[in-house]
C-alpha positions in Angstrom: -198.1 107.1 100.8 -201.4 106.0 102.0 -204.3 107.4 99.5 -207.0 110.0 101.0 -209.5 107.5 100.0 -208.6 104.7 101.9 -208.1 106.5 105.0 -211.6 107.3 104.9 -212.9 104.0 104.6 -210.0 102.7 107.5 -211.6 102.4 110.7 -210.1 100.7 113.9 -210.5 96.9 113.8 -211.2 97.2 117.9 -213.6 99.6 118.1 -214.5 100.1 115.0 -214.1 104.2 115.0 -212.2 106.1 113.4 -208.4 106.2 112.5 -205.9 109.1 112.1 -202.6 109.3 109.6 -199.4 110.4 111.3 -197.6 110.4 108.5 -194.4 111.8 109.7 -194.0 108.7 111.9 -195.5 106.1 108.9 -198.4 105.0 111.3 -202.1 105.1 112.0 -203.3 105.3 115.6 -206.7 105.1 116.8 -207.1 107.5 120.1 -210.0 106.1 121.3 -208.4 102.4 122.0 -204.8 104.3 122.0 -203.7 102.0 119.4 -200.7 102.4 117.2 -200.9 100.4 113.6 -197.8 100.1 111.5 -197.6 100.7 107.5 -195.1 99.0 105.9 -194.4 99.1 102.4 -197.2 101.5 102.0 -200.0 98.8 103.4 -201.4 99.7 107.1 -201.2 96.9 109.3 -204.7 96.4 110.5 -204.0 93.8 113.1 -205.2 94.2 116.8 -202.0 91.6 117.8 -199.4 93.6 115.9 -200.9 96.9 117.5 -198.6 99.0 119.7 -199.7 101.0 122.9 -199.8 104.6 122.3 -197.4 106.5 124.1 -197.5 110.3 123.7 -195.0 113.0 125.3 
């Protein structure tokens, strides 16, 4: 579980803006670069290589 405190200090490493918790899915995705970061083991993965596309339905 990612702590309310650092969520509001996350901020996309890309464009530097802010970051939103979908927890159900364990990720954080920035919508302005459309962006997907992983948590794993409770520790967001930050990286702008091991970012995924955003793909919504």
């Amino acid at each position: 579980m990612i702590k309310k405190e650092l969520m509001e200090i996350l901020a996309c490493p890309q464009c530097k803006g802010p970051v939103e918790l979908q927890q159900e899915q364990d990720r954080i995705v920035c919508r302005t670069c459309r962006l997907v970061f992983a948590i794993r083991d409770d520790i967001p993965i930050m990286l702008i290589d091991e970012a995924t596309p955003l793909v919504e339905n």
